[in-house]
N, C-alpha and C positions, 0 to 999 in steps of 0.2 A: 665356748658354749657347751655347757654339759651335755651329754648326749646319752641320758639315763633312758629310756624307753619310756617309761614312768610318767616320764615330765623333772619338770625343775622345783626344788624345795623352796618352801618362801626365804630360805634363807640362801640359796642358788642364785635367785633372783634376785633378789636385793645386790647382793655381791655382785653381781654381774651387771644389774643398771647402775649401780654404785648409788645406791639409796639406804635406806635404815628398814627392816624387819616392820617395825610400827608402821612408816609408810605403805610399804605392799599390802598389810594387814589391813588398812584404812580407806584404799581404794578397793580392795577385795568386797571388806564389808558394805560400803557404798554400791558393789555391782556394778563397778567400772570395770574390774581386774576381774572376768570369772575365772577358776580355776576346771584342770582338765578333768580332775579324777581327785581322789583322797587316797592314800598310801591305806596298805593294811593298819597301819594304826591309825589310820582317822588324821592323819595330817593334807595337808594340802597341795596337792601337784599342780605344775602349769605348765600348758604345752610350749612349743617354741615360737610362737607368735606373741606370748606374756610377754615378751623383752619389750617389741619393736611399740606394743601397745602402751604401756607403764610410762616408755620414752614420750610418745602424744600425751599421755597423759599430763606427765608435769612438766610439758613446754606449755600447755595449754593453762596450766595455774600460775605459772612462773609468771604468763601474760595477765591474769587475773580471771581469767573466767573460771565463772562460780561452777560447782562440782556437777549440778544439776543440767547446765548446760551442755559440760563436758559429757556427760552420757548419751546425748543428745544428738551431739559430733558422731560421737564411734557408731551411734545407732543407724547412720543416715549418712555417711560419706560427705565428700565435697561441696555439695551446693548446703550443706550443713553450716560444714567450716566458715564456708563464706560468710554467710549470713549474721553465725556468733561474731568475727573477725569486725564485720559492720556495727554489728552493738557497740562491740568494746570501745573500737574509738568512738564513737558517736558518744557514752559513758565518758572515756576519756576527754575528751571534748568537751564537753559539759564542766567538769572537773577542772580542767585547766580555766574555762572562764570564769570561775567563780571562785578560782586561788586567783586570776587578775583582777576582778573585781574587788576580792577581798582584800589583795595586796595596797589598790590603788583607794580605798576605803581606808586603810590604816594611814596610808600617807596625807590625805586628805583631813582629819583630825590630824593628825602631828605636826602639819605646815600651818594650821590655824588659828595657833597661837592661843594663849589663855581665856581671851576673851569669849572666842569663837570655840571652843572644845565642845561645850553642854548643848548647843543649838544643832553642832554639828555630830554630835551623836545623837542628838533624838533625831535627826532628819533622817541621818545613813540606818540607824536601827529599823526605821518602820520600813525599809525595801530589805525585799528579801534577796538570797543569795544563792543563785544567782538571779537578777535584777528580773521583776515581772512589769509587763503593761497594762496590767490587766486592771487597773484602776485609771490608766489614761483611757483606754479603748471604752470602760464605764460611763466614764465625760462625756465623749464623744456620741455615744449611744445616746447620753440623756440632751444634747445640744443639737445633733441633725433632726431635718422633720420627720415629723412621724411620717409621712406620704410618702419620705424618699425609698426608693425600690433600694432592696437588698445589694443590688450591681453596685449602685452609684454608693450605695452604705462602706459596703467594704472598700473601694474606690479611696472613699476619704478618708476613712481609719488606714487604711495603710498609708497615703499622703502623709496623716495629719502629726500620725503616732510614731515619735525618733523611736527608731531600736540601740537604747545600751550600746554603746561602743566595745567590739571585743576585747580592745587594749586600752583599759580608758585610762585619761590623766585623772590625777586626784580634784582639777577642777569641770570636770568631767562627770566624776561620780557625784560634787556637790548640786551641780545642775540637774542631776537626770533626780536626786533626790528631794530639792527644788520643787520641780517638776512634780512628781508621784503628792508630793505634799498638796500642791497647790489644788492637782483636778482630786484629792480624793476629799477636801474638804470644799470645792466649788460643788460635788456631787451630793456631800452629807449635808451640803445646806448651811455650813461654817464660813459659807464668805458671801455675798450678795453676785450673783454671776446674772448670765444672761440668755437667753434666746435670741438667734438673727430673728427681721422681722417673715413671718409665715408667708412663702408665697404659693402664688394660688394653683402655679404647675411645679415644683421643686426641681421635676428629674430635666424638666426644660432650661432652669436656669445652673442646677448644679453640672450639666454636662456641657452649657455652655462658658461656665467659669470654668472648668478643665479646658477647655483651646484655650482660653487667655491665658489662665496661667500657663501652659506650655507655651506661648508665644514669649510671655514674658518672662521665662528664666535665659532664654537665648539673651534679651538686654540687659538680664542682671547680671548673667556672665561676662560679659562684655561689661559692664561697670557703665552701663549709660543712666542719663539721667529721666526722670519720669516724660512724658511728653507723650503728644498727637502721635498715631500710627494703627497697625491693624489690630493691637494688641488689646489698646482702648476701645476701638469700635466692635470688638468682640465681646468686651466686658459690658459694655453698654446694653449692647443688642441683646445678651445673655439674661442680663433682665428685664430689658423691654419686651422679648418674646414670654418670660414667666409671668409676667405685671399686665400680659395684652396690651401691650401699648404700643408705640411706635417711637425711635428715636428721633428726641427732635432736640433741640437747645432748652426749652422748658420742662421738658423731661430727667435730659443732663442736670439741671439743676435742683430739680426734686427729689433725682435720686444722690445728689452730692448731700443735702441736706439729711436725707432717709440715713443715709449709709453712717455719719457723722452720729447723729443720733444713738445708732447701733453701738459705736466705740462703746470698749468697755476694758477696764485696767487689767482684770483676770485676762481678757484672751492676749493683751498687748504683753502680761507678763509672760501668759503660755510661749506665746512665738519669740520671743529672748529668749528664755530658757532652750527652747527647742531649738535655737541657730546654732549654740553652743555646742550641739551634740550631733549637727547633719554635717554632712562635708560640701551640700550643693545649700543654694535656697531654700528654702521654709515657702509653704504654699502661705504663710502671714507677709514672709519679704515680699510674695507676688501681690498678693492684695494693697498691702504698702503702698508698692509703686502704683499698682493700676486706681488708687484712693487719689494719690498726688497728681498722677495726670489725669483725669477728670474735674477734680478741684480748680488744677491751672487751666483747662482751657475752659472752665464755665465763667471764671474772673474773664477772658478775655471776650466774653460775649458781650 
């Protein structure tokens, strides 16, 4: 380390972080690097702290962070550091899902054969990259009731809406873009969709369809078959308390009939596409089963 009183020349410095002249000069002018003093001729001195500072400096680019931020760092110490260190990967982060995304997008065209190429790039074209819901969660906004309280709103958009797989397969990416197709033309008014029928308390029967379906992922996990138990009597009762009514066997069967009625091919395709891309049941598989056992115990009245 030179030990001129002075300070160190830009050209000291460089030699000595083992950098280039241009470099010191460019973080200098930037106001990362100030300098200590200016020599009688107007050149550039830097005290002995220039070294250790230059070194932060381009570890911190080396890592990507932009120059503005680095100033930012040396301005403000350690809970600084932190915070940029958090961006970066969170950036990075982001980055890597949308080189997998985009990796498992290319593979998804090139295993689809000639036939399949043109349908399967206009589908993979209209999602972006990295992959948004924000045209399922639209669906969803225009298909819950209006009445339903914000709680129970967000409730079912998080249920209802798969998130993109981090590492998805290429029949993965085909689904989720499947998928984005389907609710943004059920939304634009491109496909004939539906409304469940209005009921007259929502938040009564939407938080009582959440116990059944959590009763019934326990037997779809288990691989059981539809049938009688508390799973049904909760689905029942879930809309007999929104309907004012009372469960009774003639009830059972009005709402077997209502519910049937209901069916509609957009949401049956919604919930396939959507099984494809969850790793548990689809709140469609819980409905599913709790549709078939009601159906079979009203045949057996």
């Amino acid at each position: 380390m030179p030990t001129d009183p002075d300070g160190m020349s830009i050209g000291e410095l460089a030699a000595h972080a083992k950098t280039t002249v241009k470099t010191v000069r460019f973080y200098s002018d930037q106001g990362l690097l100030p300098e200590a003093t200016r020599s009688s001729g107007g050149h550039r001195r830097y005290g002995p702290e220039a070294s250790a500072r230059l070194r932060t400096i381009r570890a911190l680019r080396s890592l990507g962070v932009p120059v503005p931020e680095i100033g930012r760092v040396l301005d403000s110490g350690d809970d600084s550091l932190e915070a940029v260190v958090t961006r970066q990967l969170d950036d990075v982060g982001t980055q890597l899902a949308a080189l997998r995304w985009r990796e498992a997008a290319l593979r998804a065209v090139q295993e689809g054969g000639p036939e399949q190429v043109a349908e399967r790039l206009e589908l993979i074209g209209a999602v972006s990259v990295p992959p948004s819901t924000a045209a399922l969660a639209h669906y969803w906004r225009r298909l819950l009731p209006v009445r339903l309280s914000a709680r129970l709103r967000s409730a079912v958009a998080e249920a209802a809406i798969p998130q993109p797989p981090a590492d998805p397969t290429p029949d993965q990416v085909v689904a989720f873009a499947r998928l984005h197709a389907l609710a943004t033309a059920a939304t634009d008014g491109c496909l004939a969709t539906h409304r469940p029928a209005t009921a007259a308390h929502p938040d009564l029967l939407y938080d009582g369809l959440y116990e059944a379906y959590d009763l019934v992922e326990r037997a779809l996990r288990a691989d059981r078959s539809p049938g009688p138990g508390e799973a049904l009597d909760c689905y029942v009762a879930a809309h007999a308390r929104a309907s004012a009514a009372r469960d009774t066997p003639a009830f059972r069967r009005t709402l077997t009939a209502g519910l049937a009625a209901t069916d509609h091919p957009v949401m049956s395709r919604y919930w396939q596409l959507a099984g494809e891309l969850v790793p548990g049941p689809t709140l469609g598989a819980a409905d599913s089963w709790l549709r078939e056992a009601l159906t079979a115990s009203t045949a057996t009245d």
